[in-house]
Biopython code that builds the backbone (N, CA, C, O; Angstrom):
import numpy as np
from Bio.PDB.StructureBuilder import StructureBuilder

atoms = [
    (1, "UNK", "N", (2.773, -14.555, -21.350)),
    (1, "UNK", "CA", (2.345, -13.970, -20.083)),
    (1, "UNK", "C", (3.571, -13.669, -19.222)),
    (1, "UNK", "O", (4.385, -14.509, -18.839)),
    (2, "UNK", "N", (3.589, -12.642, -19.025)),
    (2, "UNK", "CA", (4.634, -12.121, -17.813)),
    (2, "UNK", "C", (4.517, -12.817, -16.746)),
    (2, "UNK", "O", (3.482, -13.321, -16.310)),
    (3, "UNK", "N", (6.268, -12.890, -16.009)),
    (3, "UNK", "CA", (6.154, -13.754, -14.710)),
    (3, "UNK", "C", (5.765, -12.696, -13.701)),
    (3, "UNK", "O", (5.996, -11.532, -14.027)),
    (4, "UNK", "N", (5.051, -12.991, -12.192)),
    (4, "UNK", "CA", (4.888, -12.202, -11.469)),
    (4, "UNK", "C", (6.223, -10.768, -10.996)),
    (4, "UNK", "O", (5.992, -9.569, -10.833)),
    (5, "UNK", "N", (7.697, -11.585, -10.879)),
    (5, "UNK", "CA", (8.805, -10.604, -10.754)),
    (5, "UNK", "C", (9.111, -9.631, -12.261)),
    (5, "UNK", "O", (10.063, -8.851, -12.241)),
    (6, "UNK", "N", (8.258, -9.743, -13.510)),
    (6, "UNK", "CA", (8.453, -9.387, -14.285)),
    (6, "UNK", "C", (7.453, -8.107, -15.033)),
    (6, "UNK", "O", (7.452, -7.416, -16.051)),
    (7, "UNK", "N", (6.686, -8.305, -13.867)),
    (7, "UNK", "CA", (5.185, -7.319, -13.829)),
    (7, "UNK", "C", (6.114, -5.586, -13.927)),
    (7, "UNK", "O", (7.159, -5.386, -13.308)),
    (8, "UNK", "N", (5.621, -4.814, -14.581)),
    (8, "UNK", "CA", (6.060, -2.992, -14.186)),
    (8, "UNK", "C", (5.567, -2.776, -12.536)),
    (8, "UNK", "O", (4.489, -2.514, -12.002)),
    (9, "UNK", "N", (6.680, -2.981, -12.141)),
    (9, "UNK", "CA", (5.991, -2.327, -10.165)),
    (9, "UNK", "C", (5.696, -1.141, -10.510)),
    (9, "UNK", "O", (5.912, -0.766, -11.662)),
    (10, "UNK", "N", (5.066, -0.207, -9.440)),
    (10, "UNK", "CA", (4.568, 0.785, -9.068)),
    (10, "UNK", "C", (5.734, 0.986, -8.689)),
    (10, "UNK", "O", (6.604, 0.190, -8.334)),
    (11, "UNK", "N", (5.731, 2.334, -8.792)),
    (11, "UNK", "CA", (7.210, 3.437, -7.771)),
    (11, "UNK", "C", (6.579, 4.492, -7.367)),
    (11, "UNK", "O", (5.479, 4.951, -7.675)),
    (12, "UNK", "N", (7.928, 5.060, -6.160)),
    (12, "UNK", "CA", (7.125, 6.088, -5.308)),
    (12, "UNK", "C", (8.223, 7.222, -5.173)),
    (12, "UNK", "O", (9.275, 6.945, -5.748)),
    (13, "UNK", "N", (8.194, 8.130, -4.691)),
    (13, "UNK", "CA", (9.136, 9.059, -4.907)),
    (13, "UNK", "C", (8.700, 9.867, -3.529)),
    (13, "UNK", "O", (7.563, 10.339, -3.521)),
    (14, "UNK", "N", (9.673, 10.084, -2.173)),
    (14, "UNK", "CA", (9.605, 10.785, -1.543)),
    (14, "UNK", "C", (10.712, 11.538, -0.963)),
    (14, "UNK", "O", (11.855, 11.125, -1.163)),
    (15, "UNK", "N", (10.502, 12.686, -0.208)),
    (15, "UNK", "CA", (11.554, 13.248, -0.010)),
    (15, "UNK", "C", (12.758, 12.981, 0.739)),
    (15, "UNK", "O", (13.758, 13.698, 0.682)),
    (16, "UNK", "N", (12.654, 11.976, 1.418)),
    (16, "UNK", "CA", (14.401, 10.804, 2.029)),
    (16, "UNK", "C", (14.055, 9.699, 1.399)),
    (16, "UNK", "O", (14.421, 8.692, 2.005)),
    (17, "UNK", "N", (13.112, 9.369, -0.241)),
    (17, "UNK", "CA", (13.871, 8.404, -0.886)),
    (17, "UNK", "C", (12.799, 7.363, -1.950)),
    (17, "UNK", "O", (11.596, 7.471, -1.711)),
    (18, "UNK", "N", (13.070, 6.722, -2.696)),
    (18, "UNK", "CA", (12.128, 6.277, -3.298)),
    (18, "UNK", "C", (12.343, 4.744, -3.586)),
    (18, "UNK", "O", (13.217, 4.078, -3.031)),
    (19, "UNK", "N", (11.640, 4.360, -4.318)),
    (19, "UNK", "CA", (11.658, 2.745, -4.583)),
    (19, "UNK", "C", (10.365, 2.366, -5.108)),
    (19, "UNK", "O", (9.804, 3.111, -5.911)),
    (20, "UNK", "N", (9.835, 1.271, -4.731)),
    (20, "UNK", "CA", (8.757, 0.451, -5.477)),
    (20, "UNK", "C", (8.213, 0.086, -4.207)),
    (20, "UNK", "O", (8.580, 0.141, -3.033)),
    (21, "UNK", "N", (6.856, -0.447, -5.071)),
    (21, "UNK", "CA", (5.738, -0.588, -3.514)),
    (21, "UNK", "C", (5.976, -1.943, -3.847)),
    (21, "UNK", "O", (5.868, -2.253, -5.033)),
    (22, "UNK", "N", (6.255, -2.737, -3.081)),
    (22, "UNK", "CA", (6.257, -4.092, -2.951)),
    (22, "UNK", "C", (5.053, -4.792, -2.705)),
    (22, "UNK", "O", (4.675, -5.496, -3.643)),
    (23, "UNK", "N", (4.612, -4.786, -2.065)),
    (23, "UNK", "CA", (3.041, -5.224, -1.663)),
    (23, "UNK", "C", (1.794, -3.736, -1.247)),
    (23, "UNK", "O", (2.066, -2.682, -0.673)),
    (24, "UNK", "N", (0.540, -4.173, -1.761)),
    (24, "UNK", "CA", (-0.644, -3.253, -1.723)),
    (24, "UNK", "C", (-2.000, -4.073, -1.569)),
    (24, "UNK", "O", (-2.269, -5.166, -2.067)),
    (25, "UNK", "N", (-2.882, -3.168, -0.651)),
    (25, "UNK", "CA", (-3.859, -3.955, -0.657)),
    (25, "UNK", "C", (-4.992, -2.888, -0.766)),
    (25, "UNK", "O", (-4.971, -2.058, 0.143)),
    (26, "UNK", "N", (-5.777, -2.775, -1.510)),
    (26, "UNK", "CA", (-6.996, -1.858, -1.871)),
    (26, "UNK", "C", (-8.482, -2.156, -1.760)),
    (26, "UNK", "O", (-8.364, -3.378, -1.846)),
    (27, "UNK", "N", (-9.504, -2.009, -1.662)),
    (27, "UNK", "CA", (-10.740, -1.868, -2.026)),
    (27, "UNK", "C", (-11.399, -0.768, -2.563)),
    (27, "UNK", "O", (-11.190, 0.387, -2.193)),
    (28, "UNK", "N", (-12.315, -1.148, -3.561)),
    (28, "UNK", "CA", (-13.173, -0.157, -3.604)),
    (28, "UNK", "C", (-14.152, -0.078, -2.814)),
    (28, "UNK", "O", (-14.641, -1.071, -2.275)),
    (29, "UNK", "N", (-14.720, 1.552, -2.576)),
    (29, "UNK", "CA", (-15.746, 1.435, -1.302)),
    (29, "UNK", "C", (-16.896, 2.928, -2.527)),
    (29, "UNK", "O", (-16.423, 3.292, -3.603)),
    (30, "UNK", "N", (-17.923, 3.349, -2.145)),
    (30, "UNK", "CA", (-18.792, 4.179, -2.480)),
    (30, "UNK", "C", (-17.804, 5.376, -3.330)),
    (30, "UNK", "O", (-17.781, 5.600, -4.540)),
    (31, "UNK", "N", (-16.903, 6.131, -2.061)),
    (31, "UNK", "CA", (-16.427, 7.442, -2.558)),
    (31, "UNK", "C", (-14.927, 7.517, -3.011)),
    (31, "UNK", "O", (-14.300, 8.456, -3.503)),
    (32, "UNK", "N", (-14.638, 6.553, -2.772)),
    (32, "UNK", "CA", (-12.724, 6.378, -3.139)),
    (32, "UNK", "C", (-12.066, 4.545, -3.195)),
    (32, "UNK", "O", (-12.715, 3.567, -3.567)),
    (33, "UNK", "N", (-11.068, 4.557, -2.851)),
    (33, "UNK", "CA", (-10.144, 3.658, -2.613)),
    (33, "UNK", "C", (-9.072, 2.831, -2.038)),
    (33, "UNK", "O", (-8.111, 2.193, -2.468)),
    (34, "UNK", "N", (-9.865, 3.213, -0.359)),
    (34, "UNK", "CA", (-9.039, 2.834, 0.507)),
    (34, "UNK", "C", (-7.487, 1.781, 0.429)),
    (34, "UNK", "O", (-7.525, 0.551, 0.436)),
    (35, "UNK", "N", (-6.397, 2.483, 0.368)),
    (35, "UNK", "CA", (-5.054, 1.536, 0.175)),
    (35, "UNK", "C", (-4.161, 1.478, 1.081)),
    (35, "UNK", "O", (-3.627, 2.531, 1.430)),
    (36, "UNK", "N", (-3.757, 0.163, 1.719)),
    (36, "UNK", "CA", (-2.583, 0.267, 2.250)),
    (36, "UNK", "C", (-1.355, -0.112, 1.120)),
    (36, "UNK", "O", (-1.667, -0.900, 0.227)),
    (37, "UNK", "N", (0.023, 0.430, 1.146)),
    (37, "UNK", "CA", (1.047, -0.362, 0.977)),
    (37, "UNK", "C", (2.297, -0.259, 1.588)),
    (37, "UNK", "O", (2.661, 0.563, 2.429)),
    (38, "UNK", "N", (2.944, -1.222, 1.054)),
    (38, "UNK", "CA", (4.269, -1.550, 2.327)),
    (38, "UNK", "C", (5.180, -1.259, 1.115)),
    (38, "UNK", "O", (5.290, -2.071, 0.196)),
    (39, "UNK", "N", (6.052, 0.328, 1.148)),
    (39, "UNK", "CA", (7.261, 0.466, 0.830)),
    (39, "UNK", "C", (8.257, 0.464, 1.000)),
    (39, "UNK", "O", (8.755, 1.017, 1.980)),
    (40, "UNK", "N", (9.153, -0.370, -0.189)),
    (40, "UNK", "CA", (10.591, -0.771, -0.459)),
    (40, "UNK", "C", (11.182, 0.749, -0.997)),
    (40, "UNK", "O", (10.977, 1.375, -2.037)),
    (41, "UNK", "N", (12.004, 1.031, 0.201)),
    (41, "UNK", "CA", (13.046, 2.272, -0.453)),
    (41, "UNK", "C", (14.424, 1.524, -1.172)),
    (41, "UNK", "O", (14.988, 0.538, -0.699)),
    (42, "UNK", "N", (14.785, 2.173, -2.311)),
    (42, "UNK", "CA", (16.164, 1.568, -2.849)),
    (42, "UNK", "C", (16.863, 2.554, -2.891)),
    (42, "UNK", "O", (18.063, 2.281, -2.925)),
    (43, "UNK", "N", (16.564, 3.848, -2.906)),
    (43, "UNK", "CA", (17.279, 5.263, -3.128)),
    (43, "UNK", "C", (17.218, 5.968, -2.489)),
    (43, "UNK", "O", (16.139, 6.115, -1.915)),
    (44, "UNK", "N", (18.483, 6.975, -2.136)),
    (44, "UNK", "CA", (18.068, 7.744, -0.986)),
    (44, "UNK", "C", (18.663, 7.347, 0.637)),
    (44, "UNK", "O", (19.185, 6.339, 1.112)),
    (45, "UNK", "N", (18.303, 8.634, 1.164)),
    (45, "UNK", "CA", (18.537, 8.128, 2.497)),
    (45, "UNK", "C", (17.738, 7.176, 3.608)),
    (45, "UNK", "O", (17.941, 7.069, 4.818)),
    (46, "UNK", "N", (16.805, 6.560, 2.798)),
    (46, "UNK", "CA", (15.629, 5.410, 3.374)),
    (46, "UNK", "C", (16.353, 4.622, 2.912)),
    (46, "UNK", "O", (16.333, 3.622, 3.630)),
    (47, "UNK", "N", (17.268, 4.456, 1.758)),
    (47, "UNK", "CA", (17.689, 2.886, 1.026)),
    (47, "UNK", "C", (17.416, 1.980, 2.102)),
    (47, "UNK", "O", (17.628, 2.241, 3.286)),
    (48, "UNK", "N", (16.961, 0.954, 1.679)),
    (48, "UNK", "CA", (17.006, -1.036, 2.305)),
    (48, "UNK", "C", (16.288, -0.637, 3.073)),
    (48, "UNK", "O", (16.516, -1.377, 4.031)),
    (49, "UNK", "N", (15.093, 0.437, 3.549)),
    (49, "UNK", "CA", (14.224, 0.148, 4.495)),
    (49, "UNK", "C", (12.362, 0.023, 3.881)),
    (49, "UNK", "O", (12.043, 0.379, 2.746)),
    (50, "UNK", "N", (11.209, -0.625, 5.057)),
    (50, "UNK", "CA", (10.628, -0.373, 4.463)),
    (50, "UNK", "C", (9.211, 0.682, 5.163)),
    (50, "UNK", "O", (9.032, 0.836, 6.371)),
    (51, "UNK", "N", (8.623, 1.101, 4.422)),
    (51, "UNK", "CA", (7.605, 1.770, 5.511)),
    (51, "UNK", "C", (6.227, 1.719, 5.110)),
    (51, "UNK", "O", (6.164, 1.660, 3.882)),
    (52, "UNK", "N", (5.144, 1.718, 5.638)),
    (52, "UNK", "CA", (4.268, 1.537, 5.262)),
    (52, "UNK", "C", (3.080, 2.367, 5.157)),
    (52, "UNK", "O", (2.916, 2.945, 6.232)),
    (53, "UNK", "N", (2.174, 2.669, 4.301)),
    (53, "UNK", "CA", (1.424, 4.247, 3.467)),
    (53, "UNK", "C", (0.203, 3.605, 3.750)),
    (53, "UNK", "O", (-0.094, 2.449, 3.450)),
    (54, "UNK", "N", (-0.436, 4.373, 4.306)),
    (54, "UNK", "CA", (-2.276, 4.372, 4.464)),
    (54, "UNK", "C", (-2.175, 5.651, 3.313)),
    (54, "UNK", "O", (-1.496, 6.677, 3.284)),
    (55, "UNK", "N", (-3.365, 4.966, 2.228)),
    (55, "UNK", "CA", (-3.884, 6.304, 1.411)),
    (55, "UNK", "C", (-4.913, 5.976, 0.463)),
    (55, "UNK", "O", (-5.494, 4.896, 0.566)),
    (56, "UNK", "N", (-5.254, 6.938, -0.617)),
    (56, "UNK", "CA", (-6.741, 6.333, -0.962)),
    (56, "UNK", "C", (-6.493, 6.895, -2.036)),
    (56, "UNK", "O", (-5.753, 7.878, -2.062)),
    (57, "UNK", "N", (-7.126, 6.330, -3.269)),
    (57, "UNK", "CA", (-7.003, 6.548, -5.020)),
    (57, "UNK", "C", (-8.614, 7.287, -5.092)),
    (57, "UNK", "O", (-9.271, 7.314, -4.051)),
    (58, "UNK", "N", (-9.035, 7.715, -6.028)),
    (58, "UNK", "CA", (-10.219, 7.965, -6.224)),
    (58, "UNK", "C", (-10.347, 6.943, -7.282)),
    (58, "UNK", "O", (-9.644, 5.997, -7.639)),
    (59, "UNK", "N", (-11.622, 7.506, -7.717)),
    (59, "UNK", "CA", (-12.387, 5.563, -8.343)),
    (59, "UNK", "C", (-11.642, 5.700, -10.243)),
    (59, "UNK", "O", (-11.516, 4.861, -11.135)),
    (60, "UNK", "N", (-11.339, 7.053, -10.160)),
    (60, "UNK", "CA", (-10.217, 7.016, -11.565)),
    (60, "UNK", "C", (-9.039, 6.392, -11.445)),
    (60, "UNK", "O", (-8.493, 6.027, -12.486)),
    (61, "UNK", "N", (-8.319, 6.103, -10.016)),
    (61, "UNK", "CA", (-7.009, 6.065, -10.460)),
    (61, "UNK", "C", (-6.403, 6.680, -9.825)),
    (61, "UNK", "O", (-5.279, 6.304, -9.491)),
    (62, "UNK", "N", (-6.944, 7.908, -9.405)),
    (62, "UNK", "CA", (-5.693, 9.218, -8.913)),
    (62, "UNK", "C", (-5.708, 9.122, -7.896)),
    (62, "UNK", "O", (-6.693, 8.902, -7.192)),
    (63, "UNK", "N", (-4.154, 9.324, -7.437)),
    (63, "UNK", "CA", (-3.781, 9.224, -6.142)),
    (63, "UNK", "C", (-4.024, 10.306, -5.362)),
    (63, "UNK", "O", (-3.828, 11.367, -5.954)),
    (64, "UNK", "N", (-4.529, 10.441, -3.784)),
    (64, "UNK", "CA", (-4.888, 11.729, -3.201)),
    (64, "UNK", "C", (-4.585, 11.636, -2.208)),
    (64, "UNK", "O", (-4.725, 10.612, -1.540)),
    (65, "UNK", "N", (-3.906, 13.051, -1.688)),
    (65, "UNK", "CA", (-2.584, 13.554, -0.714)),
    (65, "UNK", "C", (-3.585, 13.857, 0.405)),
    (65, "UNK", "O", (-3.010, 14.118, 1.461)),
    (66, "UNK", "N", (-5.098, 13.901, 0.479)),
    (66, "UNK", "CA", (-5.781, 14.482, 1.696)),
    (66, "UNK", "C", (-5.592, 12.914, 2.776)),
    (66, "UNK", "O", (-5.141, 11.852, 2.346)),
    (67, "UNK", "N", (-6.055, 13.148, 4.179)),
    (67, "UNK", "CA", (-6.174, 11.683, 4.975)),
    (67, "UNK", "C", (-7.327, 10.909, 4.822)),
    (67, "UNK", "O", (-8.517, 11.200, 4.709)),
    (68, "UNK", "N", (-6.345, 9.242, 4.854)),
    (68, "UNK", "CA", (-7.042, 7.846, 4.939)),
    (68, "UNK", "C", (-8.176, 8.391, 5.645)),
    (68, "UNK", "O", (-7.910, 9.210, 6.526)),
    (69, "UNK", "N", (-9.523, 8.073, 5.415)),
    (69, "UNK", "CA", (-10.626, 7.608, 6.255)),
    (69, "UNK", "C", (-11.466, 6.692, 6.377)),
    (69, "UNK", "O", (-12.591, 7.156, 6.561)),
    (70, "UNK", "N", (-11.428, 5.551, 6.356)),
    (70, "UNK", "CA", (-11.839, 4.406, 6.132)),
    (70, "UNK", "C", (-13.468, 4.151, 6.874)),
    (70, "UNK", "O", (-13.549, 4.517, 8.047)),
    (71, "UNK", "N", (-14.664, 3.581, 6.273)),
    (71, "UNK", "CA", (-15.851, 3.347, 6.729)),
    (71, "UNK", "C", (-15.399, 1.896, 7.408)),
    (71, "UNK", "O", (-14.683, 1.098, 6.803)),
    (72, "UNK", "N", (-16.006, 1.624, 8.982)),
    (72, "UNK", "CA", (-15.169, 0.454, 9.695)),
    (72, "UNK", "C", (-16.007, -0.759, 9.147)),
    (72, "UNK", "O", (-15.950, -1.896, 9.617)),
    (73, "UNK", "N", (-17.007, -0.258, 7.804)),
    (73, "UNK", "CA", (-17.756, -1.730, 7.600)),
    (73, "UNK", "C", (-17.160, -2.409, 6.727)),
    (73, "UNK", "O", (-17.294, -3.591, 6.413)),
    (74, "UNK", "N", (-16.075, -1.119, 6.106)),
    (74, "UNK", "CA", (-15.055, -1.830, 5.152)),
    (74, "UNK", "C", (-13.589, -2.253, 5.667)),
    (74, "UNK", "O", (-12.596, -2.348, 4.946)),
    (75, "UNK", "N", (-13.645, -2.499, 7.114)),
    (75, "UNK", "CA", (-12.302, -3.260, 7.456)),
    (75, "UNK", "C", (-12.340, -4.700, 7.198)),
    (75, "UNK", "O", (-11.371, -5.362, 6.825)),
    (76, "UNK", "N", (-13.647, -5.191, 7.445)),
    (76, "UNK", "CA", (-12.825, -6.815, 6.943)),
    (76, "UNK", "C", (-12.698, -7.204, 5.174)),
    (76, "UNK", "O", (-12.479, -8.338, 4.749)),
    (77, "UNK", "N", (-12.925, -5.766, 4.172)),
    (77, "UNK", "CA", (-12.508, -6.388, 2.848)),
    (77, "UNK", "C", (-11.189, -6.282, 3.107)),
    (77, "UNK", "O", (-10.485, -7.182, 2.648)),
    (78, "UNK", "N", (-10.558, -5.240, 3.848)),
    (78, "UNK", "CA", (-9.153, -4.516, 3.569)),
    (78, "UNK", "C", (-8.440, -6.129, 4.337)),
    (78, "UNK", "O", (-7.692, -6.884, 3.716)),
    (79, "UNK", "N", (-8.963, -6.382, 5.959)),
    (79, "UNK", "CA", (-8.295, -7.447, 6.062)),
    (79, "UNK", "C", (-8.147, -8.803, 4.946)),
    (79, "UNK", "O", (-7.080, -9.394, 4.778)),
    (80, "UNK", "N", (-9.119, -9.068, 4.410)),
    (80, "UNK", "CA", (-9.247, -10.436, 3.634)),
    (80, "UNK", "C", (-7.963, -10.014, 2.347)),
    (80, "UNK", "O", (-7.127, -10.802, 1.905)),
    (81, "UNK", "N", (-8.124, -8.643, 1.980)),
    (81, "UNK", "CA", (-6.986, -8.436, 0.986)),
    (81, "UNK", "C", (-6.035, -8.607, 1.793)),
    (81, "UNK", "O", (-6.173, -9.829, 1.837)),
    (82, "UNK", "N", (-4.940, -8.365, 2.666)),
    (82, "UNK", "CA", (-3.816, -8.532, 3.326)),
    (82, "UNK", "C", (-3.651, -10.425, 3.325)),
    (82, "UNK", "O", (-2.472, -10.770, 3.249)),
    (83, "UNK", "N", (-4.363, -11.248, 3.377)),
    (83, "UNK", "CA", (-3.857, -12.418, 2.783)),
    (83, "UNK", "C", (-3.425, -12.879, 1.578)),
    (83, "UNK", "O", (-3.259, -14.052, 1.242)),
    (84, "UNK", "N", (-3.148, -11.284, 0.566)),
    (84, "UNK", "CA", (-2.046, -11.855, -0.594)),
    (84, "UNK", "C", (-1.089, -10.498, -0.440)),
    (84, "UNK", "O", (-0.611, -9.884, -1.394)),
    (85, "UNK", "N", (-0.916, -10.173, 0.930)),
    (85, "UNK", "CA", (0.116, -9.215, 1.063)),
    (85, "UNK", "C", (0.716, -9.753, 2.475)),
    (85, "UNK", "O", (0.618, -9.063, 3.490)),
    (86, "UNK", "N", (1.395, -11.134, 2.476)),
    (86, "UNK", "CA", (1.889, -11.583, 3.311)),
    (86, "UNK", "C", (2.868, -10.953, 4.628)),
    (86, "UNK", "O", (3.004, -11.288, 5.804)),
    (87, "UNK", "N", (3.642, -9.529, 3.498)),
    (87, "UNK", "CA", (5.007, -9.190, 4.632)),
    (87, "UNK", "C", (3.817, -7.795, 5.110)),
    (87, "UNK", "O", (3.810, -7.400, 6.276)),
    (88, "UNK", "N", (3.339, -7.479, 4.571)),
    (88, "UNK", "CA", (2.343, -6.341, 4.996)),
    (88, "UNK", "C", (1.518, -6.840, 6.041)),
    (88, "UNK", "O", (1.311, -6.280, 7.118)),
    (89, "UNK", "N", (0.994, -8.089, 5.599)),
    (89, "UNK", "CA", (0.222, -7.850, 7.077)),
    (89, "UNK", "C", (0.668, -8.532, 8.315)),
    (89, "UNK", "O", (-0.090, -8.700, 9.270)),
    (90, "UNK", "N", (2.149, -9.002, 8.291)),
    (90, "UNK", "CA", (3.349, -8.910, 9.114)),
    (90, "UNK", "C", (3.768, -8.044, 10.231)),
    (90, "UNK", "O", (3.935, -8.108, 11.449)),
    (91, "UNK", "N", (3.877, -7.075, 9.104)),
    (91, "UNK", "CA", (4.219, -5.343, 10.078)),
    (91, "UNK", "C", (3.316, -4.883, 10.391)),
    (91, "UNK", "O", (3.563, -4.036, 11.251)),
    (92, "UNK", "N", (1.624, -5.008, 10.018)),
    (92, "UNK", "CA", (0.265, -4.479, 10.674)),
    (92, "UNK", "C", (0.148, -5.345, 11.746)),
    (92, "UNK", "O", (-0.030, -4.687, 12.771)),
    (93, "UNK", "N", (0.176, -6.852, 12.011)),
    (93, "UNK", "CA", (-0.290, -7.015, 13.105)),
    (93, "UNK", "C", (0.705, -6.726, 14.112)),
    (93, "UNK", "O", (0.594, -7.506, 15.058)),
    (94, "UNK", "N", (1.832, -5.710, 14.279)),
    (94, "UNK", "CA", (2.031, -5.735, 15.266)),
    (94, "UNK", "C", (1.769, -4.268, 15.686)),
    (94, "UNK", "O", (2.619, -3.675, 16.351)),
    (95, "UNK", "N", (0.667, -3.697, 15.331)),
    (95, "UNK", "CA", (-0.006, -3.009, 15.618)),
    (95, "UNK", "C", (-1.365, -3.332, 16.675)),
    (95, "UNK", "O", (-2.260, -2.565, 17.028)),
    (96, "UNK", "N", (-1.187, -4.445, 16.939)),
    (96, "UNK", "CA", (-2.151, -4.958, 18.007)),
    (96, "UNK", "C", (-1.838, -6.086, 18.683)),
    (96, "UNK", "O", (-2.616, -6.523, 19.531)),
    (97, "UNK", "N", (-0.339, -6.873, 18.320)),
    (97, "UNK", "CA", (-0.362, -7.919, 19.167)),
    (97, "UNK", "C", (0.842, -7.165, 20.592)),
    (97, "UNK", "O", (1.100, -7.828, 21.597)),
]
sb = StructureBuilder()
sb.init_structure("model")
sb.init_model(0)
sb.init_chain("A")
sb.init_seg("    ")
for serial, (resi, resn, name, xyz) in enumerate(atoms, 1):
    if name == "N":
        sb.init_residue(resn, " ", resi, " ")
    sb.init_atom(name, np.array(xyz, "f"), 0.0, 1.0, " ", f" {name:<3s}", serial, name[0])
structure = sb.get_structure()
């Protein structure tokens, strides 16, 4: 069994820079896949920073470039997931404190 640091991360590729998603937190809901994650840039002119992606998979898998819209009956799965995305939900709550 693979150690957790030994898992294939996810990578991301944008235009000032790319890296790996360090932490993600998802649900499934009826029509998609509401996701947050908190990206680690290593390349690029973002290097050593991190930023964080509201976006949504469809129920295949595929990632989709239209906007997050989240149903608000599904905010407390998304919160309960952010308790195994410790530094993520770090940088979200200070979106309200």
């Amino acid at each position: 069994m693979n150690k957790p640091d030994e898992r294939k991360q996810k990578r991301f590729s944008l235009h000032w820079g790319s890296g790996t998603i360090e932490e993600e937190v998802q649900v499934w809901t009826k029509y998609h896949r509401p996701t947050i994650q908190l990206l680690k840039f290593l390349e690029g002119e973002a290097s050593e920073t991190y930023e964080i992606r509201f976006c949504h998979y469809d129920h295949n898998g595929r990632f989709k470039r239209s906007p997050l819209i989240i149903d608000v009956n599904d905010l407390q799965k998304l919160r309960k997931g952010l308790d195994k995305a410790p530094k993520l939900k770090g940088y979200l709550a200070q979106l309200v404190d």
